[in-house]
C-alpha positions in Angstrom: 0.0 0.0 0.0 1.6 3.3 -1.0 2.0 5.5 1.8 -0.1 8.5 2.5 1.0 11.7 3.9 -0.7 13.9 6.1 1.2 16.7 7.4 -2.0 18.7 8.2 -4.0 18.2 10.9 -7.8 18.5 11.0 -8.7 18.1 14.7 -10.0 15.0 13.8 -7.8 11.4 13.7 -7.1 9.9 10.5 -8.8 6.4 9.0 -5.9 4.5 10.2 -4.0 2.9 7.5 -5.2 -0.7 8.2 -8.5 0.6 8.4 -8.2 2.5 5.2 -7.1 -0.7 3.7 -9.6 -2.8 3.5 -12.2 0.4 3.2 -10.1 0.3 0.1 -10.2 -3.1 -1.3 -14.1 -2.6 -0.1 -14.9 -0.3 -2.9 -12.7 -1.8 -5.0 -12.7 1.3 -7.5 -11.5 0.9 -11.4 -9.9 3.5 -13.3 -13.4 3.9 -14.8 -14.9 4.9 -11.6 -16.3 8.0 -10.2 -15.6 7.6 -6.6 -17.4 10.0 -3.6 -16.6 9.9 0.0 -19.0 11.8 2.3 -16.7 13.2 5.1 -13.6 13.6 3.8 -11.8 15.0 6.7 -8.1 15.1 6.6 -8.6 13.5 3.1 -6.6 10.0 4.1 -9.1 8.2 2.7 -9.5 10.5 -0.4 -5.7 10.2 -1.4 -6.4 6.6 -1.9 -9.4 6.8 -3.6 -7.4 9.3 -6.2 -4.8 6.6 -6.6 -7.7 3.9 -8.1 -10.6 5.8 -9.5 -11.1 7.8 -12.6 -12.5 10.8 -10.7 -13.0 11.9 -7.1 -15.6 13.8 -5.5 -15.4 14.1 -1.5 -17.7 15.6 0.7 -16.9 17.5 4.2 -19.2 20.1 6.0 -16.6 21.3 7.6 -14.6 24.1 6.9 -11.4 23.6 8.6 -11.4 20.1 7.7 -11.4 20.6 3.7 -8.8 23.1 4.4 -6.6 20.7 6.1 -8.1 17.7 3.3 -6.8 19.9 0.3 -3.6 20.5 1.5 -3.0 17.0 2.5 -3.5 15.9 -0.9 -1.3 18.7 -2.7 1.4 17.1 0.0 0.0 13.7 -1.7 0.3 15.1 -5.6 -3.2 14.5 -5.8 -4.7 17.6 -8.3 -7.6 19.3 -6.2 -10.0 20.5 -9.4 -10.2 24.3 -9.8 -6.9 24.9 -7.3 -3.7 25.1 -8.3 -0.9 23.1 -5.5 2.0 25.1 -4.5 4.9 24.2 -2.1 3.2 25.8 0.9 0.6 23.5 0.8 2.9 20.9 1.7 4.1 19.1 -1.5 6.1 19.6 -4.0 4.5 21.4 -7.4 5.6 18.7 -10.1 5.8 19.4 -13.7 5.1 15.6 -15.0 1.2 14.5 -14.8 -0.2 13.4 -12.2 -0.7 9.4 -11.0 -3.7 10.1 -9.3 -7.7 11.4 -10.4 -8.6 14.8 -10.0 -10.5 15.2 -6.7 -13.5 17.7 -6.3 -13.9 19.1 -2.9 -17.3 20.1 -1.8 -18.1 21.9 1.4 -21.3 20.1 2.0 -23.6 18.3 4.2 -24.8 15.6 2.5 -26.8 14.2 0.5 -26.9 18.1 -0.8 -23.8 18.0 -2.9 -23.6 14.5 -3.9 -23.3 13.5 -7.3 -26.4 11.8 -9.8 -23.1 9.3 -11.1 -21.7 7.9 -8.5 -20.3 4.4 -9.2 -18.9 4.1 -5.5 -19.2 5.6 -2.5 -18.0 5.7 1.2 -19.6 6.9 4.3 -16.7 8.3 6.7 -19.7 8.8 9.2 -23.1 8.3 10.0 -24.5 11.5 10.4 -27.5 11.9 7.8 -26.7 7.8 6.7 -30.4 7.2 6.2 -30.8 10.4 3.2 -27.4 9.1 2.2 -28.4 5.7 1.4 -31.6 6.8 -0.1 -30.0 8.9 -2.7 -27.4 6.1 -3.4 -30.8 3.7 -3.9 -32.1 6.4 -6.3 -29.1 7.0 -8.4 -28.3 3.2 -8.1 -24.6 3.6 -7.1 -22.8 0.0 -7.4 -21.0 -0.3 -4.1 -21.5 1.2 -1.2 -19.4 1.3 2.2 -19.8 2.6 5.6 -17.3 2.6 8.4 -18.4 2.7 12.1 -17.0 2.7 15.4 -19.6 2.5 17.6 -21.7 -0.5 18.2 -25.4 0.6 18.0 -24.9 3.1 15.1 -23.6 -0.3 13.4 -26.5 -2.0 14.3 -29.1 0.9 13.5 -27.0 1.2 9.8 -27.1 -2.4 9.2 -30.7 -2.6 9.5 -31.1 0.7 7.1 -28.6 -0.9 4.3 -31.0 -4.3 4.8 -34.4 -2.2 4.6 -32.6 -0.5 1.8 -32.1 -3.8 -0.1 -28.6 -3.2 0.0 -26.6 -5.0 2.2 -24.1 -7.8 0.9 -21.9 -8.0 4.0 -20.8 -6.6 7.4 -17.3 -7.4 8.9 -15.9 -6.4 12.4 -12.1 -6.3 12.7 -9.4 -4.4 15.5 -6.2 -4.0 14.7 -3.5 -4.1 17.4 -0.1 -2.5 17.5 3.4 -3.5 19.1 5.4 -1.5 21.6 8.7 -2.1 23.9 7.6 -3.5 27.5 10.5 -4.2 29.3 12.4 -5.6 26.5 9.8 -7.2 25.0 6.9 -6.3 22.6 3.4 -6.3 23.9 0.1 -4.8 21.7 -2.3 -2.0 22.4 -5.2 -2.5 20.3 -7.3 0.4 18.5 -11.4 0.5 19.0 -12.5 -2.1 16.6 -14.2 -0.7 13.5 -17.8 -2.8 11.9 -17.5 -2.5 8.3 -20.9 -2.6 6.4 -20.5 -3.0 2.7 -23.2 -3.2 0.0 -24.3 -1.5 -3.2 -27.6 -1.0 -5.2 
């Protein structure tokens, strides 16, 4: 997995990168795809999108947060549509095209903002998930994922992707990291994150 830097900060942690990894390989995006992400905070997830789709469009109703998103992926070479990256947004300004889709960033809350062509598309959150799903149903988007952290909203979405007709699968998974205990590893683990994955 190429790596994916993110020098700015958005008051808000990062998809980790085992996380963002199977989100990833979730979607499963081809170069013929228009991708969305609703919530697009420090843009972790949207760098990687970029890197697999044919186009990007990422949602985040915060301010701050698409300020800190857009600079993350000039710092990632990833072409922002209608901005132009310079050095002081934290990457380098490269001559030679670019190996990733142009992204557009919306300030938005959605569903207001979201595409009518979305082939994919990934639910950072769960705030508004229900209008979310309902406008994927109506614009029949082909794959759809949600990540969340906490155990009823996972229950409460899985039942809306089921009523929705478009649940496929749900997977649960933690990951845990190694650190130096007296001379010897040991593991903190991270909340575990439920997975729900489906598509109209």
């Amino acid at each position: 997995m190429s790596r994916v830097r993110l020098p700015h900060d958005a008051k808000a942690g990062p998809t980790k990168p085992e996380v963002r990894a199977v989100t990833l390989a979730k979607l499963d995006p081809s170069p013929d795809d228009h991708a969305v992400e609703v919530g697009a905070c420090t843009g972790a997830v949207t760098v990687g999108l970029a890197r697999r789709a044919g186009r990007v469009t990422a949602l985040e109703r915060k301010p701050e947060r698409l300020s800190a998103a857009r600079k993350n992926l000039a710092a990632n070479g990833v072409p922002v549509e209608g901005t132009e990256a310079t050095a002081a947004d934290g990457g380098a300004v490269e001559a030679e095209p670019p190996s990733a889709a142009p992204v557009t960033l919306r300030e938005a809350e959605a569903p207001g903002g979201l595409p009518e062509d979305a082939d994919t598309l990934f639910l950072g959150g769960s705030r508004n998930y229900e209008a979310i799903l309902d406008h994927a149903v109506g614009t029949g988007v082909g794959t759809v994922v949600m990540n969340v952290a906490r155990l009823e909203v996972a229950g409460d979405a899985v039942r809306a992707f089921r009523e929705r007709d478009l649940l496929d699968e749900v997977c649960q998974f933690q990951v845990s990291h190694g650190y130096e205990l007296a001379g010897a590893t040991s593991f903190d683990s991270d909340n575990p994150v439920y997975c729900i994955v489906g598509g109209a």
